[in-house]
C-alpha positions in Angstrom: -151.6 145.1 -73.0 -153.0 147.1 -70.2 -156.6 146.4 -68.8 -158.9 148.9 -68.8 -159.8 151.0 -66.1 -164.1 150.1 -65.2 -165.8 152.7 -63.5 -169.1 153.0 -62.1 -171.1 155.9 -62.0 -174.4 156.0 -60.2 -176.3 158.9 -61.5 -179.4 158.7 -58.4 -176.2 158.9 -55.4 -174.0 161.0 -57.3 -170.9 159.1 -56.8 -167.9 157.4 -58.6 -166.4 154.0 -57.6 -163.2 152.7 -59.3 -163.9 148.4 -59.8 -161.4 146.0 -59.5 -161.0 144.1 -62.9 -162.8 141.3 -63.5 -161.1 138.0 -63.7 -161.6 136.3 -66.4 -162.3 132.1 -66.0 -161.4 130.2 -68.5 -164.4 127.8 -69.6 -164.5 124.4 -71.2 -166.0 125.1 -75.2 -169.9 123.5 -74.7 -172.6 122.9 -76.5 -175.7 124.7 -75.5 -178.9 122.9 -74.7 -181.0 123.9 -78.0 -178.0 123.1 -80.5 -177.8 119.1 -78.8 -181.4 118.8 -79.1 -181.0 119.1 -82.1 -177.8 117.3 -82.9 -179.8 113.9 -81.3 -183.0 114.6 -82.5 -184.5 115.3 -78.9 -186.9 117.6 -76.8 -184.8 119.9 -74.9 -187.1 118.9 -72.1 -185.5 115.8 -71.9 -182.4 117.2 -71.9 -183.6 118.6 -68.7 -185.2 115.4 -67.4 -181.8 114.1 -67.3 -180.2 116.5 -65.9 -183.2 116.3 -63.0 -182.6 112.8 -62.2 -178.7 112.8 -62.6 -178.0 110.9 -65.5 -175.9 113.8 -67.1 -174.5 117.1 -65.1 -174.1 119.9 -67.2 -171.7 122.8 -66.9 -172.9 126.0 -66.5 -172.1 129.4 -68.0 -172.0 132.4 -66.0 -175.4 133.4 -67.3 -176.3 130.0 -65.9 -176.9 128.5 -69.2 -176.1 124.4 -69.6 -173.0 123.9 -71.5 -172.6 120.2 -72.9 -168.7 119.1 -73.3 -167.9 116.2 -75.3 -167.8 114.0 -72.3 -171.3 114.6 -71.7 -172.7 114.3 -75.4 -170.6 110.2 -75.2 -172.8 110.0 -71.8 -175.8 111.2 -73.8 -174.7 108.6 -76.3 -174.9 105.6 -73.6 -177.9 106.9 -72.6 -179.8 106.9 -75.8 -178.6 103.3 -76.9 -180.0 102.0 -73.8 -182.8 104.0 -73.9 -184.0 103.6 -77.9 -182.1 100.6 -78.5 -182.3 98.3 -75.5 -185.1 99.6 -74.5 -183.9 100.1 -70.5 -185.8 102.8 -68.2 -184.5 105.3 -66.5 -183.5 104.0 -63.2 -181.9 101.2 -65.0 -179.8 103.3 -66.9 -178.5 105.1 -64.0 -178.0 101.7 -62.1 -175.9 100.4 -65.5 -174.1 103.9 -66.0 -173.2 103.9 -62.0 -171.8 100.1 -62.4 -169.6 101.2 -65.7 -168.1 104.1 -63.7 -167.3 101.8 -60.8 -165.8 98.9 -63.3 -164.0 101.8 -64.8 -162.2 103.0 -61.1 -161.6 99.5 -60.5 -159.9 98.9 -63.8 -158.1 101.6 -62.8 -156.7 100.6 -58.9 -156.1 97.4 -60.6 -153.6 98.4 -63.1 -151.9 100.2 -60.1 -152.3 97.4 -58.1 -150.5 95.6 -61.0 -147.6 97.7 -61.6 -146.8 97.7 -57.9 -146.7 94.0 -57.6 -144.4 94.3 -60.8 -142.0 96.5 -59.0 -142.1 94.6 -56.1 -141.1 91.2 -58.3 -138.6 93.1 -60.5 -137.2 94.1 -56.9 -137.4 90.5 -55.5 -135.0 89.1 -58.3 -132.4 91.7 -58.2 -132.2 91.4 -54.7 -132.2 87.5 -55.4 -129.5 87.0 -57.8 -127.1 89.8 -55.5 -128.0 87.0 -53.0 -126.7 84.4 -55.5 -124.0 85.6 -56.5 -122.4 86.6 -53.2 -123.3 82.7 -51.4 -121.4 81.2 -54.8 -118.1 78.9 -53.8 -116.6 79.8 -57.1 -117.6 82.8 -59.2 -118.3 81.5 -62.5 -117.8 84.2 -65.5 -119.7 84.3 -68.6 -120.2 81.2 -70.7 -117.6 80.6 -74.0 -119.1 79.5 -77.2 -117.9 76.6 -79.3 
């Protein structure tokens, strides 16, 4: 399929430019801001208010319009049970929301940690019994059963 050819004409200079084709980004599917409002039964000002102080980041369409992805409706989810529910303020929320992201990286460089250590054991007693087996006066074969 070919692309088509844009031109633009400007009628006040009197001239013709050939443009280059636009590339075309692909964008995560979002939510906009009026249809999550509604969805959690909030202002879209407060949308906006947590957006302001940081609590959830948005993506942004090329006409500069938010665009909530399903990550940042399960933040919005944390953030309203601590909010209505628990009853926590704002600055708490980002304190307990910065302290679950840091668990969760943690969580994560330990199970690396783990697995390395793992490798390094699994490594150990090959390199153990080789050691084993060559030291032994008399090479013993596999076991007979009665």
């Amino acid at each position: 399929m070919r692309r088509p050819i844009r031109v633009r004409i400007s009628l006040r200079r009197r001239e013709c430019r050939i443009m280059p084709p636009k590339t075309r980004k692909r964008a995560k599917a979002g939510y906009m801001i009026s249809a999550v409002a509604e969805l959690y039964q909030l202002h879209p000002q407060t949308l906006r208010l947590y957006e302001r102080v940081g609590l959830l980041k948005p993506s942004r369409s090329q006409g500069n319009t938010r665009l909530y992805t399903d990550a940042d409706l399960e933040r919005l989810e944390v953030i309203l049970t601590l909010a209505r529910d628990m009853g926590v303020n704002l600055a708490g929320i980002e304190i307990i929301l910065n302290m679950r992201e840091k668990m969760i990286e943690m969580e994560r460089q330990m199970g690396e940690f783990a697995q390395v250590v793992q490798q390094e054991l699994t490594r150990m007693a090959a390199r153990a019994d080789e050691h084993r087996v060559k030291n032994a006066i008399v090479r013993v074969g596999p076991r007979a059963t009665r």
